[in-house]
C-alpha positions as CSV (number, residue, x, y, z in Angstrom):
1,X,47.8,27.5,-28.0
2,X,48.6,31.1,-26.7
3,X,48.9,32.5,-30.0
4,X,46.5,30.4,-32.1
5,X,43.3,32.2,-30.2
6,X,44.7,36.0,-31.2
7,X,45.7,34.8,-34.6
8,X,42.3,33.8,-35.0
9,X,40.6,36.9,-33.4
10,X,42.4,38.1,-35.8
11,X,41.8,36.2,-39.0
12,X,38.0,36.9,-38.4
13,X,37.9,40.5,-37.2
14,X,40.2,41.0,-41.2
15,X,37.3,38.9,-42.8
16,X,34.6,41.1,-41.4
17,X,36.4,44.0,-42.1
18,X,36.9,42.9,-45.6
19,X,33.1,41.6,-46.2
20,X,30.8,44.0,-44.0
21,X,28.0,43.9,-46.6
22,X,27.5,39.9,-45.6
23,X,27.2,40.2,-42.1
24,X,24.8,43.7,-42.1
25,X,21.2,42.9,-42.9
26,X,20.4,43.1,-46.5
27,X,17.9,45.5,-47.9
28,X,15.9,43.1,-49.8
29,X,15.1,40.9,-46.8
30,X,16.8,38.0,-47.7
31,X,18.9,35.8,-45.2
32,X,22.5,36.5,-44.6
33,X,25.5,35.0,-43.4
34,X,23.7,33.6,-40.1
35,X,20.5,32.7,-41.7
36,X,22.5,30.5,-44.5
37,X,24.7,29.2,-41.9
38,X,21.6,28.2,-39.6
39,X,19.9,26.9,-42.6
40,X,22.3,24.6,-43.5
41,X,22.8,23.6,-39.8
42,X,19.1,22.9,-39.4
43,X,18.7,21.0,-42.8
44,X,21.7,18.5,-41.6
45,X,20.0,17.9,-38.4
46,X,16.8,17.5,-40.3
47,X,18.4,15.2,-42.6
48,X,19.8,13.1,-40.0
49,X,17.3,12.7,-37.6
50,X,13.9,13.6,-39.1
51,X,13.1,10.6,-40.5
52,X,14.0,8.5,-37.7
53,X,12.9,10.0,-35.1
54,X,9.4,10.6,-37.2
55,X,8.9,6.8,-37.3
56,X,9.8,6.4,-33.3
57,X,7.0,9.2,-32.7
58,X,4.4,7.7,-34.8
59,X,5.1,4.0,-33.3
60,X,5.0,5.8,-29.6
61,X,1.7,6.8,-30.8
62,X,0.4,3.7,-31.7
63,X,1.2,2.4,-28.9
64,X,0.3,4.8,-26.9
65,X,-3.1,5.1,-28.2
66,X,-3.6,1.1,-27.7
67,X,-2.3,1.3,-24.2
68,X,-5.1,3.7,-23.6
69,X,-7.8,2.0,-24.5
70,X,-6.8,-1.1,-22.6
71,X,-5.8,1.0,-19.7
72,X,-9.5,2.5,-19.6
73,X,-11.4,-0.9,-20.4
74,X,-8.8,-2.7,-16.9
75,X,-9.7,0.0,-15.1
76,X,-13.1,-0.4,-16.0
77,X,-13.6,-3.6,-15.3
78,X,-11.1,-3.2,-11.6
79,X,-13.6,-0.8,-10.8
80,X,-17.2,-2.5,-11.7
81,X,-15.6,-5.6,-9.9
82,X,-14.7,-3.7,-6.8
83,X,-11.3,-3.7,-6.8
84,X,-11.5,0.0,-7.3
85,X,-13.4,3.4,-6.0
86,X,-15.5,5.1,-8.8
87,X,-13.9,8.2,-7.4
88,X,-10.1,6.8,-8.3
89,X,-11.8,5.8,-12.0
90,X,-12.9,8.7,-13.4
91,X,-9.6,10.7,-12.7
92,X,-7.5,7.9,-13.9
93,X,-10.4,7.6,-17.1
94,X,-9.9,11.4,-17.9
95,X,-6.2,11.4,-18.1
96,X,-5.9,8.7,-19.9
97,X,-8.5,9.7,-22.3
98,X,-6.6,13.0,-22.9
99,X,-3.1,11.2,-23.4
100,X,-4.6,8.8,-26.1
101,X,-6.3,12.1,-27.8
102,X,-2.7,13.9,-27.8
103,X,-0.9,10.6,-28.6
104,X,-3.2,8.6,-30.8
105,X,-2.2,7.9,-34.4
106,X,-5.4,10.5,-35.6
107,X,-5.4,13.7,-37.3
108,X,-5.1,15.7,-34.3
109,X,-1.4,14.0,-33.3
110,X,-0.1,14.2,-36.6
111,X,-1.6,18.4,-36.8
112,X,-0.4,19.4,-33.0
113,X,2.5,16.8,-32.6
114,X,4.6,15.7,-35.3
115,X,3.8,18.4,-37.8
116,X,4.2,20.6,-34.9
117,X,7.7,20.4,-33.6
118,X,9.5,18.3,-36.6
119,X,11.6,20.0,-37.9
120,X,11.5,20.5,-41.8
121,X,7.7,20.6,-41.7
122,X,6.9,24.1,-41.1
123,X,6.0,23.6,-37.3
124,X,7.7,25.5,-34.6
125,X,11.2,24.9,-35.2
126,X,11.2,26.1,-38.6
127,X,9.2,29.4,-37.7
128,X,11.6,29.7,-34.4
129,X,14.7,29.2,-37.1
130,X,13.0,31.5,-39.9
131,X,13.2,34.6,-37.3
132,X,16.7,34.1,-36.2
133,X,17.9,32.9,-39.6
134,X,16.7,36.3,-41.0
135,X,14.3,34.2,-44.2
136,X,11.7,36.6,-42.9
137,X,13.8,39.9,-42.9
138,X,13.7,40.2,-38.8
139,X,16.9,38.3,-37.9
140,X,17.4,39.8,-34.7
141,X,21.7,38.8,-35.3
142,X,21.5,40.3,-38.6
143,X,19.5,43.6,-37.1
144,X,22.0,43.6,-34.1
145,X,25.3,43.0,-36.4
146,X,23.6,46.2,-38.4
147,X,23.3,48.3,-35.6
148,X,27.0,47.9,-35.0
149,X,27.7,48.5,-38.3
150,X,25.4,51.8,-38.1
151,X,27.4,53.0,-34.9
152,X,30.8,52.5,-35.9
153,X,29.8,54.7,-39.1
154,X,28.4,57.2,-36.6
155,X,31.4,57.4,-34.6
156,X,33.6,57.5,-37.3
157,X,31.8,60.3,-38.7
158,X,32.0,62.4,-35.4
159,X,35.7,61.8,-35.5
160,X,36.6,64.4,-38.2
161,X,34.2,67.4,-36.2
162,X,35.5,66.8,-32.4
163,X,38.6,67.7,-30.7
164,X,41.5,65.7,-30.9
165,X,41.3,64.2,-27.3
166,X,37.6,63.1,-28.3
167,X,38.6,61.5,-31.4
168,X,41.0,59.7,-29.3
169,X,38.4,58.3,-27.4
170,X,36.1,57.6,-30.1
171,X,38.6,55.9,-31.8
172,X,39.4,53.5,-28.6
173,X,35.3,53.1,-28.5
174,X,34.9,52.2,-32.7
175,X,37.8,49.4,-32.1
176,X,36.2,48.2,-28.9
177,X,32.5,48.1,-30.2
178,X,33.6,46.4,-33.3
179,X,34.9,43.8,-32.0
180,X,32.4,43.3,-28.5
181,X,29.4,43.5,-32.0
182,X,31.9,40.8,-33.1
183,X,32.0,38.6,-29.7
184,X,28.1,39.2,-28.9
185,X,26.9,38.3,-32.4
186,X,29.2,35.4,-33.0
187,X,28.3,33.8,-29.3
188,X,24.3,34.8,-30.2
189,X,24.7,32.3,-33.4
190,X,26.4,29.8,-31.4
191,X,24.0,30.2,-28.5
192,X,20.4,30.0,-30.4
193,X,21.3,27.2,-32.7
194,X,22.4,25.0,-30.3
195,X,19.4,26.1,-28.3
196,X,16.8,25.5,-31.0
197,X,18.1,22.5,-32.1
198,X,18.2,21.0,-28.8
199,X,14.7,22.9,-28.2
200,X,13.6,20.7,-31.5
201,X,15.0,17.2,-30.2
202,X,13.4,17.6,-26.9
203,X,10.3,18.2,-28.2
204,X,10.1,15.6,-31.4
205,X,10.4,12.8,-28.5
206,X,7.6,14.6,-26.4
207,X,4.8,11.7,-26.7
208,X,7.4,9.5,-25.0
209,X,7.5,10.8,-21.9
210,X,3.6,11.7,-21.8
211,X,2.8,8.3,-21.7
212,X,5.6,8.1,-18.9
213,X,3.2,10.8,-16.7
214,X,0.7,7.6,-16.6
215,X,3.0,5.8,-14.1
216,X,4.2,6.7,-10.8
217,X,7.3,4.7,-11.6
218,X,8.3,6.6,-14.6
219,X,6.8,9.4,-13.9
220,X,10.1,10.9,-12.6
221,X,11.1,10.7,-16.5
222,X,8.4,12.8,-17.8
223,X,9.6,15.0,-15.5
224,X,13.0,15.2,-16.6
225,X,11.5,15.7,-19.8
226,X,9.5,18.7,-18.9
227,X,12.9,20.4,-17.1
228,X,14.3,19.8,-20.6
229,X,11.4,21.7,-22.2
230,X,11.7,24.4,-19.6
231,X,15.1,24.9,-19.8
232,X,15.7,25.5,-23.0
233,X,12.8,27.8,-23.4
234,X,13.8,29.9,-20.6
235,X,17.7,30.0,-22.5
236,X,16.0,31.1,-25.8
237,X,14.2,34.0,-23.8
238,X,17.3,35.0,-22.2
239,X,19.5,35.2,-25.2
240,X,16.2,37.5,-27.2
241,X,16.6,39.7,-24.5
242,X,20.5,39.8,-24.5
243,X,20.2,40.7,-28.2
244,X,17.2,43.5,-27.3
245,X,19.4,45.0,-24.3
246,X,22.3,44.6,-27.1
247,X,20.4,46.6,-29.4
248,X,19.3,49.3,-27.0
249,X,22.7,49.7,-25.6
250,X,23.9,50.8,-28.8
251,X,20.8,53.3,-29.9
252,X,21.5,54.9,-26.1
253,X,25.5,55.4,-27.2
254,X,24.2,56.8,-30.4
255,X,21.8,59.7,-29.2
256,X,24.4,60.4,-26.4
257,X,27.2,61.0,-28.1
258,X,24.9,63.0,-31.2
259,X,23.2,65.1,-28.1
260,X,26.6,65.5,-26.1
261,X,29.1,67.0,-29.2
262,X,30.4,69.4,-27.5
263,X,29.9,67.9,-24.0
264,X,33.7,67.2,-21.8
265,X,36.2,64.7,-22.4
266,X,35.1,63.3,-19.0
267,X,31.7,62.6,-20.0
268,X,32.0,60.8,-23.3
269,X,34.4,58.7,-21.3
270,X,32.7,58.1,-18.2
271,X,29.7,56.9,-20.6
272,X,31.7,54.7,-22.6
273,X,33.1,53.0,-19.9
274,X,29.0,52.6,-19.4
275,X,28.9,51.1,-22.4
276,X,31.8,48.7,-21.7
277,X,30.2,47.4,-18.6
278,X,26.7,47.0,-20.4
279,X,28.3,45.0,-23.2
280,X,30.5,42.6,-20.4
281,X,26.9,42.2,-18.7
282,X,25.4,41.2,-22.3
283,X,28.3,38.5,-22.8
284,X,28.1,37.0,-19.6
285,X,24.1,36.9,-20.8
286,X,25.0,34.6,-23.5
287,X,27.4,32.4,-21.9
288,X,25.5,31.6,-18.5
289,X,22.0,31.6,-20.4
290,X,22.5,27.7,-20.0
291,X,23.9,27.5,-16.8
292,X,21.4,30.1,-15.4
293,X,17.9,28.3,-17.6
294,X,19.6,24.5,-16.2
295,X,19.5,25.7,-12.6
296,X,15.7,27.2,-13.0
297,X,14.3,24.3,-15.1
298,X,15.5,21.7,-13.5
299,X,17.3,19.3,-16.5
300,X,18.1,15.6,-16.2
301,X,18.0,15.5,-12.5
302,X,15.0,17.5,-12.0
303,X,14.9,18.2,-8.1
304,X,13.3,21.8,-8.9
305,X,10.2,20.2,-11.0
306,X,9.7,17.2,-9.3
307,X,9.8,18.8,-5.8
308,X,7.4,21.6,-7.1
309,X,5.0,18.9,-7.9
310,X,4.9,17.0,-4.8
311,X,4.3,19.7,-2.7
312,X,1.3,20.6,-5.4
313,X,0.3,17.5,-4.5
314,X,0.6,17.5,-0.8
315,X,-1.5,20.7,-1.3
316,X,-4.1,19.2,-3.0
């Protein structure tokens, strides 16, 4: 085990080496390496669960939307009998009213729900997935890949003008970049599929737990459901701006090192041990972004959530 993690360091920093052009962002716009390999990541899920999944949401609905109207007509009739206040029916009227509008089998749940947040139909998902995956020529991994690429070639090209104890340095700082680019960009891929297919899952069984907000018993489930939500939008926000402090970290070493050429051995390394630091604090970005968006929204257990909402409600 202690030699099969170098020997695949280093099977994959050779590759790269070999094949720059397919990790760098292409000129025409196209997807790259991460945008095929989040394609076809996305299109398996799709394929898997889509259609399954699709059919749970629009029997939820159904039933959903039938639940509502009997809900409203009991309720109704509890309340013109005198089992309950008019104040408790038209609160309990309204929300139930809304829920069978978001939930109903109409055009507005098929529009704002499934075609929403399915994936494979154009919705959220997909447009989250375009981005990343590069389809629309903005993939922030391909853009941050091809700013490491730009750097190394700036260094490298400093090398031939500065003294030889600077090009030592530089030459410790192309080796180190390449392969922190290689750690952040590989962890980013990991990092935002998993996030936006879990993202995607989360959300495709949404109707679910809205009709569970009707119920004080399972109300603790629609909860859990919303942590879920929460969590993994605030990991997807987390990892952008680990890739945008990735980016500017690099554009910073650039214009120092073009505006300090002749500066002292002491300050190029004094700044790239800068660098260093800011690239450990942009890894350990990516690998707590769960454990850090978990702890804020809540997840299965939901004490942050559900205690938030029953002090709102002691409030009101």
């Amino acid at each position: 085990m202690k030699r099969t993690v170098p020997l695949l360091v280093g099977a994959l920093a050779g590759g790269l080496l070999w094949a720059p052009a397919a990790w760098a962002q292409t000129t025409t716009g196209s997807s790259t390496v991460f945008g095929r390999l989040l394609a076809s990541l996305l299109s398996a899920v799709n394929s898997a669960i889509a259609g399954p999944i699709g059919n749970l949401v629009t029997y939820v609905g159904t039933a959903g939307a039938t639940f509502a109207v009997v809900y409203v007509a009991v309720t109704g009739i509890r309340a013109m009998l005198g089992l309950m206040a008019a104040g408790q029916f038209f609160p309990a009227a309204i929300k139930v009213g809304l829920v069978g509008l978001v939930i109903g089998p109409s055009a507005y749940y098929q529009k704002w729900v499934v075609n929403a947040w399915l994936i494979g139909n154009g919705g959220v998902p997909d447009s989250i997935a375009a981005v990343v995956g590069g389809t629309f020529g903005a993939s922030a991994l391909d853009a941050l890949w091809g700013q490491v690429v730009d750097q190394i070639g700036a260094l490298w090209d400093l090398v031939t003008i500065l003294n030889p104890a600077q090009a030592v340095v530089l030459g410790f700082a192309i080796i180190g970049l390449f392969f922190l680019g290689v750690i952040c960009c590989s962890v980013a891929f990991i990092e935002i599929a998993m996030t936006q297919v879990g993202m995607a899952m989360v959300l495709m069984v949404g109707p679910l737990f809205i009709v569970c907000a009707l119920f004080g018993v399972t109300q603790r489930w629609f909860y859990a459901w919303a942590g879920e939500v929460i969590h993994y939008a605030i990991r997807y926000v987390l990892i952008v701006v680990a890739g945008t402090l990735s980016n500017l970290l690099i554009s910073a070493w650039t214009t120092f090192l073009v505006g300090k050429v002749g500066g002292t051995f002491l300050n190029q390394l004094v700044f790239v041990m800068y660098v260093a630091v800011g690239c450990v604090v942009i890894v350990f970005i990516y690998l707590q972004a769960g454990r850090i968006s978990r702890s804020v929204g809540g997840g299965s257990a939901m004490s942050g959530l559900e205690a938030g909402v029953s002090f709102a409600r002691r409030l009101i």
